[in-house]
PADRENFI-383439 format. One record per residue (C-alpha): chain; residue in one letter; x, y, z. Coordinates in steps of 0.2 Angstrom, whole numbers, m for minus. Each point is the difference from the previous one (the first is absolute). Layout:
 mol type    c1    c2    c3
   A    A     X     Y     Z
...
END
This chain:
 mol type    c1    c2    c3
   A    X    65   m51    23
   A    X    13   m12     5
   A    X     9    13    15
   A    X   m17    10     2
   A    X   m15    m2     6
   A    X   m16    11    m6
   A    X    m4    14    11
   A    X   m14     7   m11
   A    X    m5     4   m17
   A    X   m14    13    m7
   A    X    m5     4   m18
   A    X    m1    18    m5
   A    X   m12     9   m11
   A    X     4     0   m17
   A    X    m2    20     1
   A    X    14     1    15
   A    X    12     9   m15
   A    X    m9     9   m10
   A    X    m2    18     8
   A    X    21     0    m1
   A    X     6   m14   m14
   A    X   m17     1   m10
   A    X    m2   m19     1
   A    X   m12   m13     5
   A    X     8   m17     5
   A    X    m3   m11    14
   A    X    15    m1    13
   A    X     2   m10    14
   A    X     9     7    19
   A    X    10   m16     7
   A    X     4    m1    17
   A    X    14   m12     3
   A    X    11    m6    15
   A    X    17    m8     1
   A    X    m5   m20     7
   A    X    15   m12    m2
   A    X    m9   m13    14
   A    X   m15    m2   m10
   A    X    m4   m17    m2
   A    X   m17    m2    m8
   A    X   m14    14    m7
   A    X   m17     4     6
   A    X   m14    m4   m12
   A    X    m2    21    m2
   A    X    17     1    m4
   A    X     0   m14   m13
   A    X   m14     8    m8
   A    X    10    16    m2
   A    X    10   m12   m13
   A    X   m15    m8    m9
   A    X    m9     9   m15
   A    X   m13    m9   m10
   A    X    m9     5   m17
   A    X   m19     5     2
   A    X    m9    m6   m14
   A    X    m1    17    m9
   A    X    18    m3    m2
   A    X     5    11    15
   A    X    14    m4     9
   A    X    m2     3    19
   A    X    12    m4    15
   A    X    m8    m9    13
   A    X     7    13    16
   A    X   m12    14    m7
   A    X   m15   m13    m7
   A    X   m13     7    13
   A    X     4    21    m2
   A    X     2     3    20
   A    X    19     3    m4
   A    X    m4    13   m14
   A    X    m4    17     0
   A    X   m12     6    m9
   A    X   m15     9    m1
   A    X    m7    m9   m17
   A    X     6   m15   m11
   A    X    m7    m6   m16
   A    X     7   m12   m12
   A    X    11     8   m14
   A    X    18    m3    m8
   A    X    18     4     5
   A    X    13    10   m11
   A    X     1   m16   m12
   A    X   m18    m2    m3
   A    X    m2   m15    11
   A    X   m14    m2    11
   A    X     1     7    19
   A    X    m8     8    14
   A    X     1    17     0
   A    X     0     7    18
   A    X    m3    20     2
   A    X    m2    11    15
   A    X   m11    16    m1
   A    X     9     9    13
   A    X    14     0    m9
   A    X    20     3    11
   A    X    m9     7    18
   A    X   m12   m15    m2
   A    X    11   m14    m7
   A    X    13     7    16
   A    X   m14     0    13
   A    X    m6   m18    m3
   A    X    18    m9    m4
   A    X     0    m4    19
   A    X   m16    m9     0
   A    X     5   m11   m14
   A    X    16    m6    10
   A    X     0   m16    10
END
């Protein structure tokens, strides 16, 4: 983050794959710009590098902690590959819905 600056980042379902790879994981779409004349970062983009561990053992980061930057249609507490516990984030509509509302989530 040193020569970037944080344009955007959104959280995809965890069902974005499975119609074509036959998986369910949680990705992340980073937008990021060249900035070599940054000096300081805004609290938003700060957060991006901040995670913290919920009580229930979940790790979260900061960036995505109120759901405006994920889309999803449904999320309900479950575990990752590993077992560990995460939020699971799934869209019903499942390609043509997660394409449609990817603009909305991106600020």
């Amino acid at each position: 983050m040193d020569n970037t600056s944080l344009v955007s980042a959104v959280r995809l379902p965890n069902n974005l794959f499975f119609e074509h790879a036959d998986t369910e994981v949680g990705s992340d779409l980073i937008i990021l710009q060249k900035n070599t004349d940054k000096t300081s970062l805004t609290p938003e983009k700060q957060a991006f590098l901040k995670s913290r561990t919920l009580s229930n053992g979940e790790k979260i980061n900061n960036y995505f902690q109120d759901f405006q930057r994920v889309v999803h249609t449904k999320g309900y507490m479950g575990t990752d590959p590993y077992g560990k516990p995460a939020m699971i984030f799934v869209h019903e509509g499942a390609i043509p819905g997660i394409a449609s509302e990817l603009p909305f989530h991106i600020f």
